[in-house]
C-alpha positions in Angstrom: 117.0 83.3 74.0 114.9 80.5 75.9 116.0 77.6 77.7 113.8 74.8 78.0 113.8 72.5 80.6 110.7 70.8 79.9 109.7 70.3 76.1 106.3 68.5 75.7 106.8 66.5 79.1 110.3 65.2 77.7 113.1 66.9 80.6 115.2 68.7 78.6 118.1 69.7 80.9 119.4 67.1 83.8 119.4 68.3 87.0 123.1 68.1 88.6 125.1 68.1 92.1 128.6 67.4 93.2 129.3 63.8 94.6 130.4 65.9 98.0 127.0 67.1 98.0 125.2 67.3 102.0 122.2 66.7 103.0 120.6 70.0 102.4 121.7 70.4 98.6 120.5 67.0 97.7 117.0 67.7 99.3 117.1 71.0 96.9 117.8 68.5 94.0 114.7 66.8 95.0 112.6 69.7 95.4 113.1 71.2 92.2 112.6 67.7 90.8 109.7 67.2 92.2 107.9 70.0 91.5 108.8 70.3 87.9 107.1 67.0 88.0 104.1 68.5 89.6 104.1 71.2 86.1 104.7 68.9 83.7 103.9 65.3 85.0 107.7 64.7 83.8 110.1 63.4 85.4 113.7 64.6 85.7 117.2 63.3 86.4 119.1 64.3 89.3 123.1 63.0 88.5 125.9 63.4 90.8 129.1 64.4 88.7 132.2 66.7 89.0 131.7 67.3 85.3 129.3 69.7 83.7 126.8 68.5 81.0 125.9 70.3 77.9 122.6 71.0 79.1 121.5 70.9 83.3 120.6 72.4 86.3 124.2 72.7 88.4 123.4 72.8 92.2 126.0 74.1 94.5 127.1 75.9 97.7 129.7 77.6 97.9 130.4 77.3 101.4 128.8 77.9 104.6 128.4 81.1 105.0 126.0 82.7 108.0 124.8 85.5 105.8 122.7 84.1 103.3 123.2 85.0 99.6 122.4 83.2 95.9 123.3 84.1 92.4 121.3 82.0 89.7 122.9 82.2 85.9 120.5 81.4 83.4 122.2 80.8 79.7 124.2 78.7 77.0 120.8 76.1 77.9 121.8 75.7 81.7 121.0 76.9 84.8 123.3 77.6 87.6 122.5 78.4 91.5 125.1 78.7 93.6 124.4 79.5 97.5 126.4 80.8 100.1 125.5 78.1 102.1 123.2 74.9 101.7 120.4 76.8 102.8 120.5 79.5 100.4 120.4 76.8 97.7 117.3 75.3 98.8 116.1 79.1 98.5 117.4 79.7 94.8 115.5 76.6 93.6 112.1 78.5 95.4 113.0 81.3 93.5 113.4 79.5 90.3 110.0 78.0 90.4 108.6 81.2 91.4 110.3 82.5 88.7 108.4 79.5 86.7 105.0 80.7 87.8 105.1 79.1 91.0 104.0 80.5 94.2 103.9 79.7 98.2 101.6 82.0 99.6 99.7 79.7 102.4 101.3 76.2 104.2 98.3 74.5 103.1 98.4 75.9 99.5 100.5 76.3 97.0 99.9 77.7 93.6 101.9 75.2 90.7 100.7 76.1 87.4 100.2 72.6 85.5 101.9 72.9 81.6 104.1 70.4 79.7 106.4 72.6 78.8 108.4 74.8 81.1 110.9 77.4 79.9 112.7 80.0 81.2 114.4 83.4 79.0 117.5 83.8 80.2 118.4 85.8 83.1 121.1 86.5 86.0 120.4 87.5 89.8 121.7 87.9 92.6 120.1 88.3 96.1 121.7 88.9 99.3 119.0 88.6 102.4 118.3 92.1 104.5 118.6 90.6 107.8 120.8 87.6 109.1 118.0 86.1 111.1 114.4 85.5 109.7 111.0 84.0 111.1 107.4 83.2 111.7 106.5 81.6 114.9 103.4 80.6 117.5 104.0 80.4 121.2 102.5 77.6 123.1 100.9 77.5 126.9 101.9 74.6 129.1 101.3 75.4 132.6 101.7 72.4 134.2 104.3 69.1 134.0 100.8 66.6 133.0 99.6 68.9 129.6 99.6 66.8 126.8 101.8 68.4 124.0 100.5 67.9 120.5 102.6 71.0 119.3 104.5 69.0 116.7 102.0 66.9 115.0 103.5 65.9 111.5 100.4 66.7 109.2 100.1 70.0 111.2 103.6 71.0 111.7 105.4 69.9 108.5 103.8 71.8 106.1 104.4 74.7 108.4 108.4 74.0 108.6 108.4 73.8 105.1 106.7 77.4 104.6 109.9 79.0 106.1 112.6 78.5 103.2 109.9 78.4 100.3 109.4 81.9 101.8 113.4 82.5 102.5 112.7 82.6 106.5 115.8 80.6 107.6 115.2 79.8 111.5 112.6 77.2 112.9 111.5 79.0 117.0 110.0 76.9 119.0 108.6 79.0 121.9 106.8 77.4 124.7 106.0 79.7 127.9 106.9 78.9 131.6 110.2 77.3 130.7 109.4 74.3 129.1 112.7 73.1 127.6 112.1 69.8 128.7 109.5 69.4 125.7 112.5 69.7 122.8 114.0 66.9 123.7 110.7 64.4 124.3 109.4 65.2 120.9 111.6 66.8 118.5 112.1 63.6 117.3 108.7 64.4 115.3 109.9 67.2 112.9 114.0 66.8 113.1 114.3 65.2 109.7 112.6 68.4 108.3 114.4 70.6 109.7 117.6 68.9 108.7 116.4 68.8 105.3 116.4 72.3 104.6 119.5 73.6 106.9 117.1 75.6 109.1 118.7 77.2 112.6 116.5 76.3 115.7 116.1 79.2 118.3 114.3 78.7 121.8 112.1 81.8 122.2 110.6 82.0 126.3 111.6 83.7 129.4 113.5 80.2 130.6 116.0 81.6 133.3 113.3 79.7 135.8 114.0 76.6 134.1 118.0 76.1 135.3 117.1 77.3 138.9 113.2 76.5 139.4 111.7 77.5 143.0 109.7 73.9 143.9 109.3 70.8 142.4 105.8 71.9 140.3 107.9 74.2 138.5 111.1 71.7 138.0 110.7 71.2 134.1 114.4 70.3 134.1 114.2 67.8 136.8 117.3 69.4 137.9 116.3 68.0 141.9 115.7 70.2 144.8 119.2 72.1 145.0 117.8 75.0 144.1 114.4 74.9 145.3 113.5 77.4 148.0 113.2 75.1 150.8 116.7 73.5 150.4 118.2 77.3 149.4 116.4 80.3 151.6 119.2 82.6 151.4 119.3 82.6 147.4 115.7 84.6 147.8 113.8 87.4 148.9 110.3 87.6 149.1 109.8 84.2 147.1 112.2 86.1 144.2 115.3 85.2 144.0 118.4 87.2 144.2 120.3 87.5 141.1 122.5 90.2 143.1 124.4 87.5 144.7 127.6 85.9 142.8 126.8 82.6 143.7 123.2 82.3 142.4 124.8 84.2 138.9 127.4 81.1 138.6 124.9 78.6 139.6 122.7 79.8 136.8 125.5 80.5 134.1 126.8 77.3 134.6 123.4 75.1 134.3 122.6 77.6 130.9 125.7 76.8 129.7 125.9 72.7 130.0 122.5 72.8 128.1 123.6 75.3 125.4 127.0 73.0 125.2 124.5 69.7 124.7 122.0 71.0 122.4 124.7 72.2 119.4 121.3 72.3 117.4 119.9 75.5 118.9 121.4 78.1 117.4 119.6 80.4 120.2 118.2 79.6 123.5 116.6 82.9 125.0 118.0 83.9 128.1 115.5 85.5 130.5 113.3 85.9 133.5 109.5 86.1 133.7 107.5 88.7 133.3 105.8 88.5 137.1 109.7 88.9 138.5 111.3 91.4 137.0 110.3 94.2 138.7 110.1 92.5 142.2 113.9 91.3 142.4 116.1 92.7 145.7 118.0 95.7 144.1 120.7 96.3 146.3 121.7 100.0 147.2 123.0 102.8 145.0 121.8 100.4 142.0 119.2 100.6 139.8 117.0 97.8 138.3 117.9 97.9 134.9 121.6 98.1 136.5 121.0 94.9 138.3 119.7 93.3 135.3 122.5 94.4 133.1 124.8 93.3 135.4 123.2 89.8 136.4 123.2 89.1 132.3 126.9 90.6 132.1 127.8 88.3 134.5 126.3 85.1 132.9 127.6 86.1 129.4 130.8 86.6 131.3 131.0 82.8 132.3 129.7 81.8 128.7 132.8 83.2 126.7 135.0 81.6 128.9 133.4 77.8 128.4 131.0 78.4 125.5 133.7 80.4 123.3 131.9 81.7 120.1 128.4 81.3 121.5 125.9 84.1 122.1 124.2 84.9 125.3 120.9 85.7 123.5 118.5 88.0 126.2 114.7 88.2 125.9 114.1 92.3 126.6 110.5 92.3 127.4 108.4 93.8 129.5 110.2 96.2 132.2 113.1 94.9 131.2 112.4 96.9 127.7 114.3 99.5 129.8 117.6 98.1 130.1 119.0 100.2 127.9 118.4 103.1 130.6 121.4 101.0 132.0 124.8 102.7 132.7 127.0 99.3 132.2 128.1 98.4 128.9 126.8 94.9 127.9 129.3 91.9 127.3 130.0 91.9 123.3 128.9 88.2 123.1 125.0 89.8 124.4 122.2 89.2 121.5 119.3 91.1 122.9 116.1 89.9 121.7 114.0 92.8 121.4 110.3 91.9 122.0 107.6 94.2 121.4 104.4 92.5 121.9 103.0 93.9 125.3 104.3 97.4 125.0 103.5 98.3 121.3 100.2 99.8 120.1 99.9 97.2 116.5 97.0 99.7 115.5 100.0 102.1 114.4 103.5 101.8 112.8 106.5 101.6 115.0 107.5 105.0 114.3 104.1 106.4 115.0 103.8 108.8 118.4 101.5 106.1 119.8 104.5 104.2 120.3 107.2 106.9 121.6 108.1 104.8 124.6 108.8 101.7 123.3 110.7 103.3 120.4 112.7 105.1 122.8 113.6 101.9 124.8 114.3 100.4 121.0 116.9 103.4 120.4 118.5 103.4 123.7 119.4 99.7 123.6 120.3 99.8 120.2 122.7 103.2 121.2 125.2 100.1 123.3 126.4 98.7 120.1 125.3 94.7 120.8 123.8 93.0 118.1 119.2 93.7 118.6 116.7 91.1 117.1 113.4 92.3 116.6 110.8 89.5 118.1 107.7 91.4 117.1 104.4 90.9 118.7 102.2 91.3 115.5 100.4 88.5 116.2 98.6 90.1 118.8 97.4 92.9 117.2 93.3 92.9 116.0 91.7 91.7 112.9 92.5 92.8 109.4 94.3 95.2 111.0 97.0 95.8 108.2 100.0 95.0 109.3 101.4 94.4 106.0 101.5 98.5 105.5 103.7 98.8 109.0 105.9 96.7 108.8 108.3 98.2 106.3 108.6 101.1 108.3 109.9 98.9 111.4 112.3 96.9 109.2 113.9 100.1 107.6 114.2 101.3 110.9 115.7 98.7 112.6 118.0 98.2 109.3 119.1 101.6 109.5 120.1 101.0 113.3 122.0 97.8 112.5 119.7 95.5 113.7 120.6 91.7 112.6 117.5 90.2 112.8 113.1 90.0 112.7 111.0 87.4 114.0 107.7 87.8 113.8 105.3 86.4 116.4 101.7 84.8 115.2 100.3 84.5 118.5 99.5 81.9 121.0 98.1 79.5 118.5 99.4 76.1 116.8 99.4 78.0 113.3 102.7 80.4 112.8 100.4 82.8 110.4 98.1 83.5 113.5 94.4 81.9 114.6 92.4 80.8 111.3 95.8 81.8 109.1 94.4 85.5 110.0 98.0 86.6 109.4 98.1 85.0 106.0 98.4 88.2 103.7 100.6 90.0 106.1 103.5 87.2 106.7 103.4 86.3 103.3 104.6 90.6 102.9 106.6 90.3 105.9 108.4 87.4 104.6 109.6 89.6 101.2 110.4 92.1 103.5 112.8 90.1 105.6 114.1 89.0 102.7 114.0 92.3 101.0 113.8 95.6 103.1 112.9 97.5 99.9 110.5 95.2 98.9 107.3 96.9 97.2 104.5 95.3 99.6 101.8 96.1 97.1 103.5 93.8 94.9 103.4 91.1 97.3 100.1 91.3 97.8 98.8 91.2 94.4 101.2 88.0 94.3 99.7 86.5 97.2 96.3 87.4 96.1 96.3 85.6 92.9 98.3 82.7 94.0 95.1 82.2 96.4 92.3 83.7 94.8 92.9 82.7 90.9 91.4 85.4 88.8 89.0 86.8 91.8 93.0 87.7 93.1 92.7 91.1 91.5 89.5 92.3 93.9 90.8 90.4 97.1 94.1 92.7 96.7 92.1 96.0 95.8 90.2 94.8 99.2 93.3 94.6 101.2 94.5 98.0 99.7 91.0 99.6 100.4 90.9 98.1 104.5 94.3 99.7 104.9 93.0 103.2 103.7 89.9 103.0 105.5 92.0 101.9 108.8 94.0 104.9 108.7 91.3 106.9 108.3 89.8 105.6 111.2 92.7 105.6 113.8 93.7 109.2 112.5 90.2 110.1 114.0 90.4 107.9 117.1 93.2 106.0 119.2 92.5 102.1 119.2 94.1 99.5 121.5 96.2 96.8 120.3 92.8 94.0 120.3 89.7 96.5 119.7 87.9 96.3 116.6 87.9 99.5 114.3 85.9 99.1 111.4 82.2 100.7 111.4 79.3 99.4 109.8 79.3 101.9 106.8 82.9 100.9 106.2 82.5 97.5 106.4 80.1 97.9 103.3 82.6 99.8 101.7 85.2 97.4 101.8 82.6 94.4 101.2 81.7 94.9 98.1 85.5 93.7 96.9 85.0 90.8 97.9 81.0 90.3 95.9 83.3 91.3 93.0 85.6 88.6 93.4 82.7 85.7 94.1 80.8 87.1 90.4 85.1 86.4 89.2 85.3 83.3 90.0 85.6 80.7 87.3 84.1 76.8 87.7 87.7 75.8 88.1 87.9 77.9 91.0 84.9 77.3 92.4 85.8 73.8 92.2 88.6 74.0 94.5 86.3 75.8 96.7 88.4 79.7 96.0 84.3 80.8 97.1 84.8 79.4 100.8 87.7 81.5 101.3 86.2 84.8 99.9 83.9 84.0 102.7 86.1 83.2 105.4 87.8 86.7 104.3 84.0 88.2 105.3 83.6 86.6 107.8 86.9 87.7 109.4 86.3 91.2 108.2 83.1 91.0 109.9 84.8 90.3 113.2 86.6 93.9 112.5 83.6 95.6 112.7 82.8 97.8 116.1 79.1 98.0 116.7 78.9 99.6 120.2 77.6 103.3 120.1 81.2 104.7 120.9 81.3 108.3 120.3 82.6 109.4 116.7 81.4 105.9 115.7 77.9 105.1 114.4 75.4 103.4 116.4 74.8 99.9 115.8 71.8 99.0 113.4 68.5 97.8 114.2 69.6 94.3 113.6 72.5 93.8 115.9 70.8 95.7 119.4 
């Protein structure tokens, strides 16, 4: 049996949420509203009642639950979605469209099929997400205090934030390098609203243990004053580094992390951790390592934490050298999340599990040996072009699943686009996304989805081109080891995987070409192109005539 929820532009079903509705479950209302308008040009009501109707659209969460979960119940000529929290309702109406032949593949462009009727057979599901935390981000470079900061501009930033639960990503990171906290509260201001729209969790992702106890004034973000500075505090460093051996410097800090953590209840995580120039250059005291120091400098901060910050997490960046702390002989405070980020270390060229990658898979299993909960902030962002990530990173996911891992976050790059430079990431987040969601999702699937929710009937030969680059890059690097930037493809194999794409320009119908699918198909090339290694390496061709 169908139920129709649209009948020849007339709104069949009403649309339905409890009076103690919150914010979150009444924007869902609004969204599916909305975008059953944008299908049928008809509008819909949205009623607030304790009692059912014969025929409607019942909204509800069941609570507020961290683990987030839906069940949709489509029959009797009503649908029902109830989410574990308000969050996960936003996400079953995004699955209900998608189930209506809608799709969200890019930030910029959705695919919303235009019919006056809309109907639905009738179904039941239930989905349960892989992994507590889920995300896309871009890091941004502020050196200094004068930088303008443009990193939340609404026409670029919103569509982005709302990309994340269309996509069932439930955590908006802002990451800024060299401890720039101080930019949260001077602009979020800019994309709050959105973010309290669709229940997302906001994490702080940087190294900012510099930020509650900056060394001089250029690098006092926090304007915290000169108490800590090393001309007021000599003893409290060593060679310009200061000494996180000494009790008083680990209270000092603990107690400045904690005041913010306790006046910012809207981050769910701030990342705890030092920079990357310092960690190997601290004073490690006799008869103890450095990972030892380290465990035992974040033991003690977490320590402080439980007792005035009760519930809260300690979250701790592991990058770097400090990718080795689980070499460390203490056992970590429970109330430790250890953000596991791979982005320096890891060869993207290959999956995680690959032997190119033994030592930071090692450091990966160690840690996770100590029992505290891992997030996996992965630094696929970095990797080269068209290299095709979507193929690895199911293997990573299972793996950290099957170590109890409670979270991914994928990392775009140093860019103000989450999906990378250009959306070069576009195809791959989009599988990543499903994945997080999903651990057993089929990528292939995905693809195809994303493909024609782009690409329109040329979708078929831009997938097949996908598929074909990811057979033709592991042909490659089984010949030859690449680094985690070089370019891979030769010229013959560019060809090869070229002439998907002049199928999918001869596929393209007037409609498409009107909304310009063409342009993509050739920023796709053009991209590719970048891929393609023309110096005479050895077991590579030499370049042609053309390029010398």
């Amino acid at each position: 049996m169908r139920i129709n929820i649209i009948d020849n532009r007339y709104a069949s079903l009403k649309i339905r949420i409890l009076p103690s509705a919150g914010r979150v479950e009444r924007f869902a209302a609004k969204e599916l509203a909305w975008y059953l308008y944008k299908m049928s040009k008809s509008g819909i009501c949205i009623e607030e009642s304790f009692t059912a109707f014969d025929k409607e659209i019942f909204l509800t969460a069941a609570g507020d639950c961290h683990e987030d979960s839906f069940v949709i119940e489509a029959k009797n000529n009503s649908i029902f979605l109830s989410g574990s929290n308000p969050r996960s309702v936003l996400f079953a109406v995004y699955e209900l469209l998608e189930r209506l032949g809608c799709a969200f593949p890019h930030p910029f462009d959705e695919y919303i099929p235009e019919k006056p009727t809309v109907e639905t057979e009738e179904f039941s599901m239930q989905w349960k997400a892989s992994f507590r935390e889920r995300s896309l981000f871009q890091a941004f470079f502020l050196l200094r205090k004068n930088l303008n900061f443009d990193g939340f501009v609404p026409q670029r930033r919103r569509p982005q934030i709302a990309f994340l639960p269309k996509n069932k990503c439930n955590t908006f990171i802002f990451s800024c390098d060299y401890d720039r906290l101080d930019l949260w509260d001077k602009f979020k201001y800019q994309i709050m609203d959105d973010l309290l729209d669709r229940g997302l969790k906001i994490a702080f992702v940087s190294a900012t243990m510099d930020f509650f106890c900056p060394e001089s004034f250029e690098k006092d973000f926090g304007e915290y004053g000169d108490a800590s500075y090393i001309t007021k505090r000599p003893q409290w460093y060593k060679n310009n580094v200061l000494r996180i051996d000494l009790p008083e410097v680990q209270e000092f800090i603990a107690k400045r992390y904690t005041d913010f953590l306790l006046s910012h209840p809207e981050f769910s995580t701030i990342t705890f951790a030092p920079r990357k120039e310092i960690i190997s250059r601290v004073y490690v005291p006799e008869n103890m390592s450095l990972m030892d120091l380290w465990m035992s400098f974040f033991n003690a901060v977490a320590r402080y934490m439980a007792k005035h910050a009760p519930g809260r997490k300690l979250s701790v960046m592991v990058h770097n050298d400090l990718l080795a702390l689980g070499e460390s002989l203490l056992e970590a405070e429970k109330n430790i999340l250890f953000l596991f980020r791979t982005d320096d270390k890891i060869n993207m060229h290959y999956s995680f599990l690959a032997p190119e990658n033994e030592e930071v898979k090692n450091a990966f299993d160690l840690l996770a040996a100590k029992g505290n909960e891992i997030c996996i902030i992965n630094g696929s962002g970095e990797s080269g072009e068209a290299a095709p990530y979507w193929k690895y990173a199911g293997d990573l996911y299972k793996y950290g699943k099957e170590k109890g891992i409670c979270g991914v976050w994928e990392f775009g790059g140093h860019t103000y686009n989450m999906l990378g430079l250009n959306f070069r990431r576009c195809a791959d987040y989009y599988c990543c996304c499903s994945l997080m969601a999903d651990v057993n999702t089929d990528t292939e699937k995905s693809l195809e989805k994303w493909a024609f929710a782009l690409y329109g009937g040329s979708g078929k030969f831009v997938a097949d081109f996908y598929k074909e680059m990811a057979e033709t890059h592991n042909t490659l690097t089984s010949e030859r080891c690449y680094g985690t930037k070089e370019k891979f493809l030769t010229l013959s194999s560019f060809r090869s995987v070229q002439k998907n794409l002049a199928f999918a320009k001869e596929a393209l119908t007037n409609e498409e070409k009107l909304k310009k699918t063409g342009e993509k198909i050739d920023s796709l090339e053009v991209l590719t192109a970048k891929s393609v290694k023309y110096s005479p390496v050895p077991g590579f061709e030499k370049e042609d005539e053309f390029m010398k």
